[in-house]
Structures are given as C-alpha cells and as structure tokens.
C-alpha positions as CSV (number, residue, x, y, z in Angstrom):
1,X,0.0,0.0,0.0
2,X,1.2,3.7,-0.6
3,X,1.8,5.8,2.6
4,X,-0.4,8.3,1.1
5,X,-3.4,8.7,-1.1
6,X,-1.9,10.8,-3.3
7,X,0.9,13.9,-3.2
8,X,0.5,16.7,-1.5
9,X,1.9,20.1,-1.2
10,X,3.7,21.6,2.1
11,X,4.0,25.1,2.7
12,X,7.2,25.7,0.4
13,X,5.7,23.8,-2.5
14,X,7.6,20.5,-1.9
15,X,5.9,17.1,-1.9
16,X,6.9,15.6,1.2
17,X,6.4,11.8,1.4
18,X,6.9,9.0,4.3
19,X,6.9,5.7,3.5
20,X,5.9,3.2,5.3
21,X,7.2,-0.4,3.4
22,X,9.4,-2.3,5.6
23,X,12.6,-3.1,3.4
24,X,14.7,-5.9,4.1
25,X,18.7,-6.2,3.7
26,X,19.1,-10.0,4.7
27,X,19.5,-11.9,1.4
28,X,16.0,-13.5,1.5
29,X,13.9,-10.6,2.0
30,X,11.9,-8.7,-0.6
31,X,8.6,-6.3,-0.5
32,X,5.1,-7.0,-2.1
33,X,4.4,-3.1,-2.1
34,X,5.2,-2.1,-6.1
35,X,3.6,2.2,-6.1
36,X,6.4,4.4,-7.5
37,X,6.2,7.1,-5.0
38,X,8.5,10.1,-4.2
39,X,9.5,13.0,-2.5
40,X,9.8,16.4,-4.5
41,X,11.4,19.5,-3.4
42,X,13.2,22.6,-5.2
43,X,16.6,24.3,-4.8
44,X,18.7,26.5,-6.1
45,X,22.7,27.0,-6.1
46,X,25.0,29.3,-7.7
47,X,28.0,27.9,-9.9
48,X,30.7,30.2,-11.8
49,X,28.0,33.0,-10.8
50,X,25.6,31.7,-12.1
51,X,21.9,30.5,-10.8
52,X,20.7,27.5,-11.2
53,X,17.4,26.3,-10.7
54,X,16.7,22.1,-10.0
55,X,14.2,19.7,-8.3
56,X,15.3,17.0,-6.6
57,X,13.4,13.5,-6.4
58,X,13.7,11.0,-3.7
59,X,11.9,8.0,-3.6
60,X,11.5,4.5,-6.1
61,X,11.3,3.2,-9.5
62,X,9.8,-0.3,-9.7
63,X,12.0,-3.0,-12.6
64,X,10.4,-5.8,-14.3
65,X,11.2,-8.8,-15.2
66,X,11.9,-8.4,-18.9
67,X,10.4,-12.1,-20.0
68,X,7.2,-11.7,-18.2
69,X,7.0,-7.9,-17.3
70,X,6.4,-8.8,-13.9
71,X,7.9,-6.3,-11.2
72,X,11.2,-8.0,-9.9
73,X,12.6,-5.2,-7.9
74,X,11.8,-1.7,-6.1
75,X,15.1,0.6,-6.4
76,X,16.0,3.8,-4.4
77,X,17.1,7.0,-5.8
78,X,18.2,10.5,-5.8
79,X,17.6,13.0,-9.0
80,X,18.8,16.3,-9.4
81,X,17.4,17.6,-12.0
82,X,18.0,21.4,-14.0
83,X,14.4,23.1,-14.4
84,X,13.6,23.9,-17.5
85,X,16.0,21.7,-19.8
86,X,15.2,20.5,-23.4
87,X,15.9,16.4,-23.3
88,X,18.2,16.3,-26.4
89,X,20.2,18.7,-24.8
90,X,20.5,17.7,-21.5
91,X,22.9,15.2,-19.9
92,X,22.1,12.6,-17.8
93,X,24.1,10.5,-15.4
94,X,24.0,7.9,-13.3
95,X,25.8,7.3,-10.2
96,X,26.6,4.7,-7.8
97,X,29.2,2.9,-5.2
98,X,31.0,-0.2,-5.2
99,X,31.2,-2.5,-2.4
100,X,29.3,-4.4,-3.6
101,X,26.9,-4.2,-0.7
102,X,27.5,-0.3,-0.9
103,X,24.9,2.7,-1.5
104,X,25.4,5.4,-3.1
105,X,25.4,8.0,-0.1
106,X,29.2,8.1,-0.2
107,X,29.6,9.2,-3.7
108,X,26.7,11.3,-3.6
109,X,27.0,13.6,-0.4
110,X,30.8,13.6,-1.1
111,X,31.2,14.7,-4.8
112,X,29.0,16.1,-7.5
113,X,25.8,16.7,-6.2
114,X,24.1,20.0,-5.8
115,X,24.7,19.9,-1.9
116,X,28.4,18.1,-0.3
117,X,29.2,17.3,3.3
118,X,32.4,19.2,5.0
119,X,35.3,16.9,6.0
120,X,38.3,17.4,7.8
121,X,40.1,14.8,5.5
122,X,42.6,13.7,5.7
123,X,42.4,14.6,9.4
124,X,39.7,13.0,12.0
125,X,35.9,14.8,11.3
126,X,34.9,15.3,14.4
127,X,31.6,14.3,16.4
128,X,28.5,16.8,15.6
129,X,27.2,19.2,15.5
130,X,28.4,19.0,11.6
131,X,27.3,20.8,8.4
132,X,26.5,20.7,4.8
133,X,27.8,23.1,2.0
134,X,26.6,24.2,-1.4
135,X,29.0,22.3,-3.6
136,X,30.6,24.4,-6.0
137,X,32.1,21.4,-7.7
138,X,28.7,19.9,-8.5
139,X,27.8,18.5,-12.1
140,X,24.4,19.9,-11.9
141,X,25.9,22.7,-14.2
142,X,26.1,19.8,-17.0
143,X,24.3,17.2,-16.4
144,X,21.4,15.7,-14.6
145,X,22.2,13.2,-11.8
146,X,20.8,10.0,-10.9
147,X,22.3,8.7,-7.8
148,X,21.3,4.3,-7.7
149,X,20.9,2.4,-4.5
150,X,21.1,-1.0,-6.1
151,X,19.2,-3.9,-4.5
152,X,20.2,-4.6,-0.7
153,X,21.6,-1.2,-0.1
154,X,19.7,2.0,0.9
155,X,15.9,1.3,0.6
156,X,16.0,-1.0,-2.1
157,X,14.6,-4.6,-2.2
158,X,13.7,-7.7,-4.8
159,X,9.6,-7.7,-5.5
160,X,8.1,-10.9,-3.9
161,X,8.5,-13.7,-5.2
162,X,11.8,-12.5,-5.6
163,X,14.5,-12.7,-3.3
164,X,17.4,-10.2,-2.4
165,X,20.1,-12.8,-3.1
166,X,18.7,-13.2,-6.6
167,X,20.4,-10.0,-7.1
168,X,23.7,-10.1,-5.6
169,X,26.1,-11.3,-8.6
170,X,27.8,-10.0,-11.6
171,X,25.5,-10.2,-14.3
172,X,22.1,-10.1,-12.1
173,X,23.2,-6.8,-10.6
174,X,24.0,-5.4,-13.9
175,X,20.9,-6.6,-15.4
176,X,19.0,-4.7,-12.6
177,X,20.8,-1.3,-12.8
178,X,20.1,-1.7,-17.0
179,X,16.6,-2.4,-16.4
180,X,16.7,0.4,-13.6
181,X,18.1,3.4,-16.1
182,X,15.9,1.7,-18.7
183,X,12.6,2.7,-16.6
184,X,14.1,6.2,-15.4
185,X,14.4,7.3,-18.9
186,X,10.7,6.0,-19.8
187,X,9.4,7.4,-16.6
188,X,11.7,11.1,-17.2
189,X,11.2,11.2,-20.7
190,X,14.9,11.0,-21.5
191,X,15.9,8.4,-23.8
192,X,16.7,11.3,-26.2
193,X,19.0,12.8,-23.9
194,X,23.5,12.2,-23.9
195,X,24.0,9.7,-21.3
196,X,26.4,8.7,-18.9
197,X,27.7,6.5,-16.2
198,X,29.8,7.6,-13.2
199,X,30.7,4.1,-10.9
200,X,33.2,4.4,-8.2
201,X,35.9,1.4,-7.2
202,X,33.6,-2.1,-7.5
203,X,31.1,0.2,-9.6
204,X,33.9,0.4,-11.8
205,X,33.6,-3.4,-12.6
206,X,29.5,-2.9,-13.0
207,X,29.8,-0.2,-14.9
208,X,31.8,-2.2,-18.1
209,X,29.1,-4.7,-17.7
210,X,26.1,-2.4,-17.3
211,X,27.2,-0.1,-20.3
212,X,27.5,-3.3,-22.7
213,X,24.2,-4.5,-21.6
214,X,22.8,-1.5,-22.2
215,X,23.9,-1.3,-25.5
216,X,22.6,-4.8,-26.3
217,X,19.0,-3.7,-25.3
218,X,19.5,-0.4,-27.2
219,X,20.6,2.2,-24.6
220,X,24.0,3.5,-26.3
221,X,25.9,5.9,-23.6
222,X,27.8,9.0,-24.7
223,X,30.4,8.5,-21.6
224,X,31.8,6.3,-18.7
225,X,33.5,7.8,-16.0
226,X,35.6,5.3,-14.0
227,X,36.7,6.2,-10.4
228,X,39.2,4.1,-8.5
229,X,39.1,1.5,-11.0
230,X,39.0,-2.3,-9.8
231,X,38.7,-4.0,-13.6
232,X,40.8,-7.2,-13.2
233,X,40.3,-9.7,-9.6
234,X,43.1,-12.0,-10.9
235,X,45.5,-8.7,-10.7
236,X,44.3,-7.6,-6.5
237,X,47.3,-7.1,-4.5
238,X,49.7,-7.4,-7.4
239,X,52.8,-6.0,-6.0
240,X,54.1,-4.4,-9.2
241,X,50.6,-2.4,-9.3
242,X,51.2,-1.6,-5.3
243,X,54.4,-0.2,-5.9
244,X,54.0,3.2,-6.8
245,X,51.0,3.7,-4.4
246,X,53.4,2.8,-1.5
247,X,55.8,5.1,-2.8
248,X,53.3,7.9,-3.2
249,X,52.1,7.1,0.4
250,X,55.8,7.1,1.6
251,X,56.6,10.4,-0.3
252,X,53.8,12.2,1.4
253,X,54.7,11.0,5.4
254,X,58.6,12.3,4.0
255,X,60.0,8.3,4.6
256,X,61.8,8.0,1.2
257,X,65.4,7.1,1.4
258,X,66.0,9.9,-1.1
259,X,67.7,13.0,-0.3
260,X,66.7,15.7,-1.8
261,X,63.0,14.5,-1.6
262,X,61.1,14.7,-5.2
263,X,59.3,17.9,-5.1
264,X,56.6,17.0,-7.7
265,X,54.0,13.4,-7.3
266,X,53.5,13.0,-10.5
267,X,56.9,13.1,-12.2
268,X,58.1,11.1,-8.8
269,X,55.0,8.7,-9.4
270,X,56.1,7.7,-13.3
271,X,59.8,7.3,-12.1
272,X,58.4,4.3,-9.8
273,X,56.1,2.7,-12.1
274,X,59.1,2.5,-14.8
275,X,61.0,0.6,-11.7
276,X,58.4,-1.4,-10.9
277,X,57.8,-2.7,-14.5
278,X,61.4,-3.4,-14.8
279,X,64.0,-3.6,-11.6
280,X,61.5,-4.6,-9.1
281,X,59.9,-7.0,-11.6
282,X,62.9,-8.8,-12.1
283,X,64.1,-8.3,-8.4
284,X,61.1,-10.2,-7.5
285,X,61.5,-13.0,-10.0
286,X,65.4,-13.5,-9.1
287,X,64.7,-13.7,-5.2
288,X,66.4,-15.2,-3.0
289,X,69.1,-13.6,-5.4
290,X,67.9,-10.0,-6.2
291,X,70.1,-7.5,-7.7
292,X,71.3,-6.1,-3.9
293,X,71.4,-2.4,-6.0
294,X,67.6,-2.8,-6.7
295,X,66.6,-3.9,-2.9
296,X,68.9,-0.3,-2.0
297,X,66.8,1.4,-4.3
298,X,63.4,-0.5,-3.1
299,X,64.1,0.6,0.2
300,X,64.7,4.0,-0.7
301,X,61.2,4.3,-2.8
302,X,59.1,2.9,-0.3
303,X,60.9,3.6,3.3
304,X,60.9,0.5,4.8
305,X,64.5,-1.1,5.7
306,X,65.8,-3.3,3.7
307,X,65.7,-6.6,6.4
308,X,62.0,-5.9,6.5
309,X,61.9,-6.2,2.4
310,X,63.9,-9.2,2.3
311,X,61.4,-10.8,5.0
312,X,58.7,-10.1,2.9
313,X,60.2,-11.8,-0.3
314,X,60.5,-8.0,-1.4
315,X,56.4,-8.3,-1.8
316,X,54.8,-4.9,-1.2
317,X,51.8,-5.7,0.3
318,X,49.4,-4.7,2.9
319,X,51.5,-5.2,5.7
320,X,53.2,-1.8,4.1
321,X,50.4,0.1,5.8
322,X,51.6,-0.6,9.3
323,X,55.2,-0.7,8.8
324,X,55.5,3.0,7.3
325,X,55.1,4.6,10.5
326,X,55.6,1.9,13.1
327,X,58.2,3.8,14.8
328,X,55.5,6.5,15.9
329,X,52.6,3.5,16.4
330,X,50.4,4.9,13.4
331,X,48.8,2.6,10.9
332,X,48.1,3.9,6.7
333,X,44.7,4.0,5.4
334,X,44.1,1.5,2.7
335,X,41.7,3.9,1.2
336,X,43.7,7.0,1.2
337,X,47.1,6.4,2.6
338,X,47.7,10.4,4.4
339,X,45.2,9.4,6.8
340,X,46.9,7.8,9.8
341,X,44.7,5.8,12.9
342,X,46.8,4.6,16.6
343,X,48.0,1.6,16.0
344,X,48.7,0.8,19.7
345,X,46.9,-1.0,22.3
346,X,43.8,-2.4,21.8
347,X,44.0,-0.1,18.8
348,X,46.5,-2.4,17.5
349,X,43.8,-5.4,17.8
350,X,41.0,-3.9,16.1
351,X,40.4,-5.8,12.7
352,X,40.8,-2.7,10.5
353,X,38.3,-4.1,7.7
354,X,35.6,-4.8,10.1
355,X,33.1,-2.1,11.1
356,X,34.7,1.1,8.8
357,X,37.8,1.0,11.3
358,X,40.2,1.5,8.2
359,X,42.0,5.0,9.8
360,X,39.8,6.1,6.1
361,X,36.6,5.4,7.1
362,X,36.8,6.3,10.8
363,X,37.6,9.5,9.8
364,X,34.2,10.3,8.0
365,X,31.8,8.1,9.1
366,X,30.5,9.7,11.2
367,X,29.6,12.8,9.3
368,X,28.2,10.9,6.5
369,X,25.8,8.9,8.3
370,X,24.9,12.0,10.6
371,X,24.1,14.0,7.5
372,X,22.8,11.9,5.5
373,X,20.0,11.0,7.7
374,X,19.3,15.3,8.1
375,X,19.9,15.7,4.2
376,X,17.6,13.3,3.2
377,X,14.5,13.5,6.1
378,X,15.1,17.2,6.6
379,X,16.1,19.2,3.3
380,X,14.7,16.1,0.9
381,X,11.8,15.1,2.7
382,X,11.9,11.4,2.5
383,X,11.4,9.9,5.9
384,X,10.8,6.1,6.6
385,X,10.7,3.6,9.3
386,X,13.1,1.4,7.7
387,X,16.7,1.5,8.5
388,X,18.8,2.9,5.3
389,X,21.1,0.3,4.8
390,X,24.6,2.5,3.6
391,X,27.0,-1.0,3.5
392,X,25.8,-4.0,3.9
393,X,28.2,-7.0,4.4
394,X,25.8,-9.7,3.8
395,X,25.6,-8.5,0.1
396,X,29.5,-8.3,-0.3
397,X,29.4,-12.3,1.9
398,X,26.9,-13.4,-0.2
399,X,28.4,-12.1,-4.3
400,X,28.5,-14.1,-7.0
401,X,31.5,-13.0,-9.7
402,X,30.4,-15.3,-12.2
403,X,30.5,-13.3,-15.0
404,X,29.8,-14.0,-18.8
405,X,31.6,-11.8,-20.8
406,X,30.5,-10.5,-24.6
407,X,32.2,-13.4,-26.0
408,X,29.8,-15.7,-24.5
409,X,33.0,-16.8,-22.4
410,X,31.5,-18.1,-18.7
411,X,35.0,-16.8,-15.9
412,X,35.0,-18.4,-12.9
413,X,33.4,-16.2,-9.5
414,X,37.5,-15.7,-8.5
415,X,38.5,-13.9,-11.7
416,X,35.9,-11.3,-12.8
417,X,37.6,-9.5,-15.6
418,X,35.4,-6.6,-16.8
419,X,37.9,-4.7,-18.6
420,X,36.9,-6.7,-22.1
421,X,33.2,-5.8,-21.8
422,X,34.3,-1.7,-21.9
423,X,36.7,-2.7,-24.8
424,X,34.1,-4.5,-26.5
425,X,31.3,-1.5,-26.3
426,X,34.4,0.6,-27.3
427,X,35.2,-1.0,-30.6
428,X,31.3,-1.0,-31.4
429,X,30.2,3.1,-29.8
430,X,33.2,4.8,-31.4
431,X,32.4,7.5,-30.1
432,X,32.4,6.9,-26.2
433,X,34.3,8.6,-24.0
434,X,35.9,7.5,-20.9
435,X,37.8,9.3,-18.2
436,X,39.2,6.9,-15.6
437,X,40.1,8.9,-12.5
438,X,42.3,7.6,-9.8
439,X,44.0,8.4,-6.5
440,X,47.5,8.3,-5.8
441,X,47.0,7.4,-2.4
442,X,44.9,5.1,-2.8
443,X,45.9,1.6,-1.9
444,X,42.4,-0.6,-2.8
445,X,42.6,-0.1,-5.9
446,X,45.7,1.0,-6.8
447,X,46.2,3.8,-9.7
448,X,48.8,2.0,-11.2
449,X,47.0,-1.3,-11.4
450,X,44.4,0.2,-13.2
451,X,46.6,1.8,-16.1
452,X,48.4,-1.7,-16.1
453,X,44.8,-2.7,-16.5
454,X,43.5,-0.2,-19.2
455,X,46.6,-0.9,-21.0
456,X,46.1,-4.6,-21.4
457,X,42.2,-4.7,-22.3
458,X,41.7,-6.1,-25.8
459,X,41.4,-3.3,-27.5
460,X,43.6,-2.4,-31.0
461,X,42.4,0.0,-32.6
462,X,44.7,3.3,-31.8
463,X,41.7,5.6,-32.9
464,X,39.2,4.4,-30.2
465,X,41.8,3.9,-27.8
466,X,42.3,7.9,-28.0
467,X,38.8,8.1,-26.2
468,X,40.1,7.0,-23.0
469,X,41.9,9.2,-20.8
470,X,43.2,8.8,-17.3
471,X,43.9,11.4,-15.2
472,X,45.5,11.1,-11.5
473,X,45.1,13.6,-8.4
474,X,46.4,13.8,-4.8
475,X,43.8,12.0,-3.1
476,X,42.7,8.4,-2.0
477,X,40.1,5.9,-2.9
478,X,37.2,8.9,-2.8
479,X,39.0,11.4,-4.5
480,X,36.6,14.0,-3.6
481,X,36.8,14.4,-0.4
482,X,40.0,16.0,-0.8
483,X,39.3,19.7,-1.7
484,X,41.5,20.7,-4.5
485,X,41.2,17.0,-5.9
486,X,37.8,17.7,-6.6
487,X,38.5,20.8,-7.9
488,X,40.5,19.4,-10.5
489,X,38.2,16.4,-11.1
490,X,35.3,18.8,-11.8
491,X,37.5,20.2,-14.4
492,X,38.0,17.2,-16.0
493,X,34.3,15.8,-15.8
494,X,33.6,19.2,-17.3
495,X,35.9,18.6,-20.2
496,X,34.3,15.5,-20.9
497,X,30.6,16.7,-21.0
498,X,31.7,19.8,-23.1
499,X,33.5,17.9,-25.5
500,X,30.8,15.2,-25.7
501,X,28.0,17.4,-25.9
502,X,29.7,20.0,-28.7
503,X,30.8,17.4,-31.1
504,X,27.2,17.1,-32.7
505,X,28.0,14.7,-35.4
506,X,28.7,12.3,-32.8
507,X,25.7,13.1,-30.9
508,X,24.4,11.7,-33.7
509,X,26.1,8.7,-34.6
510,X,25.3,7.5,-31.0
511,X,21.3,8.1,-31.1
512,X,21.1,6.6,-34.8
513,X,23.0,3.1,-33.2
514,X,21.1,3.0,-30.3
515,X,17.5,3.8,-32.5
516,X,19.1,0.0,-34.3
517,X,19.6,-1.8,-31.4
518,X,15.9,-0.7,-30.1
C-alpha cells in the first residue's frame, strides 16, 4: 500500500512523502508493495555566478522482469534535475558505489551533487554538531544526476516472489541497474538525452558490464567515467601495481630514502612505475638472489628497511600500511594512505576491515551517516521507518563474480575481468568517452593497477583507444573528499561533457546506433 493517497503540497511547495514499506537487507527478503512514489522539493545553487534552478526526487522506480513484465525489484534513488531543460540537450548521469553491498550516499554527499558534506580529510571529522555546503564542484551545471541504491543497499529490495540474493552477482546486478536506467528514462522522458555512467571502485567493474548491456537492449551511452578502478580480480594485491602507491604514500609521510626529496608526485609517481615494471619485476623473479642495488633502491622508494623487504620476499603488500610509520605506532589507510589511525593497544587489535575502522573510514563516518540522515528526512523530505542500509556486508558475503563476458566466455566467481566488456562497447560506440580517475593514495585499488589494466584490455584499434583518458590527483580511494582533488576532477568531468556534448556529429552517430539496437 502507498503511505499516502496521493501527493501533497507543504507550505514551500515541496511534496513531502513518508513511506511506510518495511525493506529488508538480509538476502531473502523482498517487498510486495510495487507504487512508485517520491519526495519532490526545489533548490537553487550558484555555480561560476551563475543560478541554477533544479528539483530533486527521492523516492522508487519499480524494474520488471523483462520475460514476463512482472515487477522483480523496487530501487531507491536521488535525481537532481536542472528546471527547465530541453531532453536532447540535457545530460544525464548515473551514479553509484561499489562494495558491492554499498549505496550510493558516499559518492553522492561527497562529490557532485548539488549539496556536499564538510570533512576534515585527511584529518579526523569530528563528532556533531556537523554541516553541509553548497557544492561548488557539483555536475548539476552539466548534467542531470541520478544517484542508484542497487538492491540490498539504501531502501532497495527484490519484489516478492523475488529474493534479495537473486540480485547479488555480476551479471544479475547489472541486469538490474540496466533495467533500472531503462525505466528512469521511460518514466523522465529522456531516452533522447547524452547519457552517462559515473561508478566508483567495484562500480567500476558494474559499470563495463552495465554499459554493454545497455547497449545490447538499445541504450548507447555517450560516456563512462571510471573512479578508482578495480577492472581485473586475478591482478588484486599485485605488488608491481602496489608499488608506486606505497611510494606515493611514503613520499607524502617524507619516509623515502631519497635526499633531496622529489618535489613533484606525478613526475616522482612515473619514475616508480618505470621501476616497478622493470628492476623490481625482475628483483622479484630472481629472489632469494635479487640485484642487492635494486633492494637499495626498493628501500629508498618505499621507506621500509631493507631486512623488513627481504622478509617479505621484497612483496609490497598490505603489511606496508603498518610498517611506514611503526616507529611512531600509526597505521596507513588503505583507502587514502595520508590518513593515519593509533596503531597501539587495543587499537593495535582492532580488525581494520571490520566495522569502517580503516584509519579512512573512521575518519568520515561519522559525518556521512549524521548528515545523510538530516539531508535526506530534513532538506529532501523522504522519511521512513526502515533503517537505510549505507554498506551491507551480507551482500559483499553473499556475491557471486560469475561473469559471462560479450564473447559468450563463462569466468570463474575468483577472476571477474570486466575490462573486455568496456573494450568490447568501445570497438562497437566509437564515439564513447571514458575518463578513468584515480587516486595516488589510494591503496584498494591502486592507480597504477588500473593503467596496467586499461593498458592490457583487448582493444587495437589506436583511434578508439584515443577516447580513453586517465587522469590522477592527490587524493585516495574517494577522491573528492580532498578539496583541490575535486576541484581538478570537476574540471575534467567538465571537459568531458563539453566535448561530448559539442561534437554534434557524434551526438548523432550515438542516437542513430542505439534507434538500431531498439
């Protein structure tokens, strides 16, 4: 049943709307309740002077089963839309997390929407009262944004008969957000309008496989943007892709072995990866008999002694994270290594992947669940008796990687590779863009994994390949949360949707393959 008999208005104009369905994270839960019902307010924020005028939606879109049209899932969302927009000229884009088991309230109260929680990164936020900002780096200058809680996460559940766990794999989840931004832009009236996708670290991996099976039911995307890129499970914890992350983490905490210390990350950062594709490569296939110059110069790139690197085999791993500072009892954040958590006591104990205790995601937890909960029941109007589910572990416990990749090719749940399913849609949409974004801090998916990554995806042809473009910025895992980072990623997103939305001959080449595919 719907909480109300139909909208109303409150004093501002808004549509305020409570909802009373109970939704269900465990993996066997689902809803019968299948009313597509939201709250509607209106804002307005100020970019590069000037006003701009949006409404922002909060509430569900209902899927179907695309064999028998029956509902199969009820999916939470956020839209910020412009006011006033013409659909063929108005981007649209679609956001979400990773996890999987994640929502999408990270990536949306920390980057690009119209309104962006305050952080003391990469210090400790601390405990309320905190606030919320006018986000001067938002996209709503170029684009519409969709922000996706997929099934599990947030307020989303499966439809009875279906189940949760029917969900939570590969090619089911990407099936779900495809039939998802299939019924937004039937529902919005946009299937007219340049379209893109915006997944962050495991959203990465769905969003190769979403935008391919979009583009076998029609929907042809104009760009991808891939933040902290995981696109290859066989390559996790690679130590050659570690290499220059631990470098970068070791530059920053002024641990390097090298006097005078590089003044410029970048240049320092492709010095490292040249070493780690050769030297260090070979250092660690010679071992027990490395070159003894090439452990000296191991030791001076990363700051750990050399007696420590020849007890780890010379493997750069996750034990690097505690080492760097032990002398001073601090532990690294895997997500952005400048953040630094006690590392003594019962500190010391603490599992740091359990319970957001990774010195990261202590450090903003707090704020984001504080503020989310006043963003969205106070300033979006959406209130429920349901708990919103922000990460949910039984989705992550219960993931299936199967995967069946474009070639028809079945890989096994321990080596998802997704990287062919982007090469794939680029070889056929020659005229996608994508901008793959990645922090040099950031440990979880390391920045030089992923060019190693992009680099190896079957793709030939030099022309297409000039559509992808990788850019790198001083920040972690969410590279947004660092000010200036954000800065400069808004600059680059901005490229993108200028250059994708002013080359009009392409504009048109992408809606005349997707009208064939319909």
């Amino acid at each position: 049943m719907s909480g109300v008999v139909g909208p109303f208005l409150d004093e501002s104009g808004d549509q305020p709307f409570f909802d009373p369905v109970v939704y269900g994270n465990g993996p066997d839960d689902s809803v019968t309740d299948t009313t597509e019902t939201a709250a509607v307010t209106h804002h307005s924020i100020t970019i590069d002077g000037r006003e701009i005028v949006y409404t922002a939606t909060a509430g569900h879109l209902v899927t179907v089963d695309p064999s028998s049209s029956a509902p199969n899932a009820k999916i939470f969302y956020v839209a910020f839309t412009q006011d006033g927009q013409r659909e063929e000229t108005r981007p649209v884009t679609f956001f979400y997390n990773g996890g999987p088991g994640s929502s999408a309230v990270f990536v949306l109260l920390g980057s690009f929407a119209p309104r962006r929680i305050k952080t003391k990164m990469p210090d400790f936020t601390p405990p309320a009262p905190y606030s919320m900002e006018d986000n001067t780096d938002s996209l709503i200058d170029r684009s519409d944004l969709v922000f996706i809680n997929p099934v599990g996460t947030g307020y989303s559940a499966a439809v009875a008969p279906h189940r949760n766990r029917e969900f939570w794999g590969t090619d089911a989840d990407a099936n779900s957000i495809k039939d998802f931004i299939k019924r937004y832009l039937t529902k919005n009236n946009r299937w007219n309008s340049p379209k893109f996708l915006f997944g962050e670290s495991y959203g990465t991996a769905r969003s190769c496989v979403v935008a391919y099976r979009l583009h076998e039911d029609g929907v042809d995307l104009n760009g991808v943007t891939l933040q902290s890129s995981i696109l290859d499970y066989r390559q996790v914890g690679n130590p050659i892709g570690l290499l220059p992350t631990a470098a970068a983490d070791a530059w920053y905490h002024k641990r390097l072995g090298i006097d005078p210390p590089p003044p410029d990350l970048p240049a320092f950062a492709t010095e490292v990866e040249r070493f780690s594709v050769g030297p260090y490569l070979q250092a660690l296939q010679d071992f027990p008999k490395s070159d003894p110059a090439t452990v000296d110069q191991l030791a001076s790139y990363t700051g750990i002694d050399k007696n420590t690197l020849l007890s780890w085999s010379l493997f750069i791993g996750w034990p690097f994270l505690t080492a760097l500072l032990a002398d001073r009892s601090r532990a690294l954040g895997a997500y952005d290594g400048r953040v630094t958590g006690i590392d003594s006591g019962i500190a010391g104990k603490v599992d740091p992947a359990s319970g957001g205790n990774d010195p990261t995601m202590a450090a903003v937890s707090g704020v984001y669940t504080a503020m989310w909960n006043l963003y969205l029941n106070e300033q979006l109007k959406f209130t429920s008796n349901s708990a919103y589910t922000d990460l949910n572990d039984q989705v992550f416990q219960n993931w299936d990687y199967t995967h069946v990749d474009p070639t028809g090719a079945k890989q096994g749940p321990d080596a998802l590779y997704t990287a062919a399913d982007l090469a794939a849609l680029m070889a056929i949409n020659i005229d996608l863009k994508v901008l793959s974004a990645n922090g040099f801090y950031d440990f979880v998916t390391p920045f030089f994994q992923t060019v190693l990554d992009l680099q190896q995806m079957p793709l030939e042809d030099a022309t297409v390949r000039g559509n992808l473009h990788i850019r790198f910025y001083p920040s972690g895992h969410m590279i947004y949360l660092d000010g200036a980072s954000r800065t400069a990623l808004k600059y680059d997103l901005a490229w993108l949707y200028d250059t994708v939305v002013s080359d009009r001959a392409a504009l048109r080449r992408v809606l005349a393959l997707q009208e064939r595919m319909r």
